[in-house]
N, C-alpha and C positions, 0 to 999 in steps of 0.2 A: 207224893210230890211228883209233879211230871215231869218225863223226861226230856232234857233240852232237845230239840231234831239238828241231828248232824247232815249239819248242808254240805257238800263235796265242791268245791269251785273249780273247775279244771278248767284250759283255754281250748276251745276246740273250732277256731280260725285259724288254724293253720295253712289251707289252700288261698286262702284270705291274702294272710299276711305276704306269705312268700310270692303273690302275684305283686303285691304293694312293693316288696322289697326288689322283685326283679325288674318292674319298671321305674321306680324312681331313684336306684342306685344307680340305673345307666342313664336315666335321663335329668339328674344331675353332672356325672362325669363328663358325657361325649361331648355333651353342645359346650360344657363348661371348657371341657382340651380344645372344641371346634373355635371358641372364640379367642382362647388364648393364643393359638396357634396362628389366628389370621391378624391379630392386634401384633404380633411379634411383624408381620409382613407388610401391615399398613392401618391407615390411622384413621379412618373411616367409620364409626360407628353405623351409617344406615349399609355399607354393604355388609358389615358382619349380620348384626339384625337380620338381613335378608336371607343369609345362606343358613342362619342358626336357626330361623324357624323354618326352612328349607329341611333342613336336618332334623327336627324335630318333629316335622309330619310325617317325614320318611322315615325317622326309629319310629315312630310310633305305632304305626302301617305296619310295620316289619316285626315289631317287637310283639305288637296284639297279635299280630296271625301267628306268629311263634307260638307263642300261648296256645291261641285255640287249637294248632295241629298236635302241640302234647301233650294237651287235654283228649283229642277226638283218639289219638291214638293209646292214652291208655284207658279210653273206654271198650277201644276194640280190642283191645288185649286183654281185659276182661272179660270183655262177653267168647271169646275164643277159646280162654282157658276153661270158663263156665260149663262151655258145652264139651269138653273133652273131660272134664271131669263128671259130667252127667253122663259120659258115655260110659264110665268106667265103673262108676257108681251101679249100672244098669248090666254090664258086659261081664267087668271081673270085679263083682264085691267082695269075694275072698281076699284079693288084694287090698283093697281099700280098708276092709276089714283089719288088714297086717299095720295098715301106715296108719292108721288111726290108732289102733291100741298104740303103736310106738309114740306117738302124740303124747297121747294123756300118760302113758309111763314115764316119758322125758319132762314130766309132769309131776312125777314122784307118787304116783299111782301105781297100784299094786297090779298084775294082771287079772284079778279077781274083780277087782273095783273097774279096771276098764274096760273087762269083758260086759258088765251090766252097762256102763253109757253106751258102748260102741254099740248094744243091743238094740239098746232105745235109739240110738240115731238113725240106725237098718233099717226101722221101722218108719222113717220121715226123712224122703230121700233128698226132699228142698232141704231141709235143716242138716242132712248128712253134705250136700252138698256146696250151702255154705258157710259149714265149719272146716271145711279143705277147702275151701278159697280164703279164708283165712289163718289157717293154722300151719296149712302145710305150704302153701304158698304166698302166704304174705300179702295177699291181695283185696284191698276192702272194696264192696260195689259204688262206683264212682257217682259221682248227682248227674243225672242228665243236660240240668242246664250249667253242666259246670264248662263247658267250653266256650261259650259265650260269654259266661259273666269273666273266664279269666280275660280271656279277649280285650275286654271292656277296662276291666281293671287296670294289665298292665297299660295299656294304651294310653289309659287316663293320667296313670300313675308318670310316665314318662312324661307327659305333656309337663303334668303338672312340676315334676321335678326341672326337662328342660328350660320352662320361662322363670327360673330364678336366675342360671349365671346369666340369661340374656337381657333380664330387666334394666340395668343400671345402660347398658346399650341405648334402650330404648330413651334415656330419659338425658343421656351425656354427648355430644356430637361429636369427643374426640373419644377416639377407640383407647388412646394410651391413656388419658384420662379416667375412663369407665373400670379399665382392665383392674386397679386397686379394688373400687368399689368391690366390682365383680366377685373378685378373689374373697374377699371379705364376707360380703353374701354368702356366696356358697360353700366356704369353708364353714363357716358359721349353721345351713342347714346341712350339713354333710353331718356336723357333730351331732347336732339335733335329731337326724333320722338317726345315725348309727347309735345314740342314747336310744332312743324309741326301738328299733330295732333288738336290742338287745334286752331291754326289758321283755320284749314281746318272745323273743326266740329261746331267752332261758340264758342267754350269754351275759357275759360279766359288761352292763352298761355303758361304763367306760372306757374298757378297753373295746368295744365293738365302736365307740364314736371315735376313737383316735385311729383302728383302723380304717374306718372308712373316710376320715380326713385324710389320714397318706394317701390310700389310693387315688383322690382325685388330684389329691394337691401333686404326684408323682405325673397321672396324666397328663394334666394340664403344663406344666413346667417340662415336661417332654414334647409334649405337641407347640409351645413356646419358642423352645430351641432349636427346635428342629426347623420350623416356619421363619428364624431370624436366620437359619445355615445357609436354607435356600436362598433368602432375600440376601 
């Protein structure tokens, strides 16, 4: 009788996700607090419109090159560690020799048992020295095109998030009027991404869509008040 093949389904967009999740968390909130905040001050929908997609190429511009500089820079922090561990690997492999058995022993490996890998690893200095960029230092080698595509990502991602609280602007000529709509909309895709969100990240669904309803609905209702203190 053949045996069924055991498939492993693991998620392994993680870089993915949390680009999605860092641009369209903020670019639902800010432009969402930016309209609330101006509808509290005056009743205008085309100049809200204006300043909120004003504000919305500007996170986006902002928020992408965020992305790509800590993306660029933890590739250079890779390749930095890479080459000091190739140095030591080449310099002092007695050493490296020590932190390696201490690896595979915290391992529950015997010293006998990891004097034979550490052996074999001595022998293959690429493969010795990307089992210490990841074992002893936590460091996996990054995708080259990964600083662009996050770039892209978030940037999209905010875009996309910011033209939800500004839609109802677009389509209502009084701002106090829109501002319900508004509210409504994007309280409603706040729950949606934070359901989404939390299936994707491993978090309990629910409670990641009600957190992320407080926080804008907090923002937003602060940037409100605040915009009617001054007015």
């Amino acid at each position: 009788m053949p045996a069924t093949p055991h498939v492993e389904q693991h998620f392994t967009a993680g870089e993915a996700v949390r680009d999605v999740v860092i641009g369209m968390s903020d670019g639902l909130t800010v432009p969402f607090a930016l309209a609330a905040g101006l509808t509290g001050a005056l009743d205008a929908s085309s100049i809200i419109v204006t300043a909120g997609l004003a504000e919305v190429a500007a996170g986006s511009i902002a928020m992408g090159l965020g992305g790509y500089l800590a993306a660029k820079s933890d590739a250079e922090h890779y390749a930095s560690e890479r080459l000091r561990e190739q140095r030591e690997v080449k310099e002092i492999p007695a050493e490296e020799v020590k932190e390696t058995t201490e690896i595979f022993e915290s391992y529950g490996l015997t010293a006998a048992e990891s004097k034979t890998v550490v052996q074999a690893l001595s022998r293959r200095p690429d493969t010795w020295v990307d089992f210490m960029m990841r074992f002893e230092l936590g460091l996996e080698r990054p995708d080259a095109r990964r600083a662009a595509r996050s770039a892209l990502t978030i940037a999209g991602a905010y875009v996309a998030g910011g033209l939800i609280p500004l839609s109802p602007y677009l389509l209502v000529a009084s701002a106090r009027r829109a501002l319900p709509i508004s509210m409504a909309v994007t309280l409603l895709a706040l729950a949606a991404f934070g359901y989404v969100k939390g299936r994707f990240t491993g978090a309990r669904p629910v409670r990641s869509a009600a957190q992320t309803v407080l926080i804008g609905a907090l923002a937003a209702g602060m940037a409100f008040i605040l915009a009617r203190a001054i007015s």
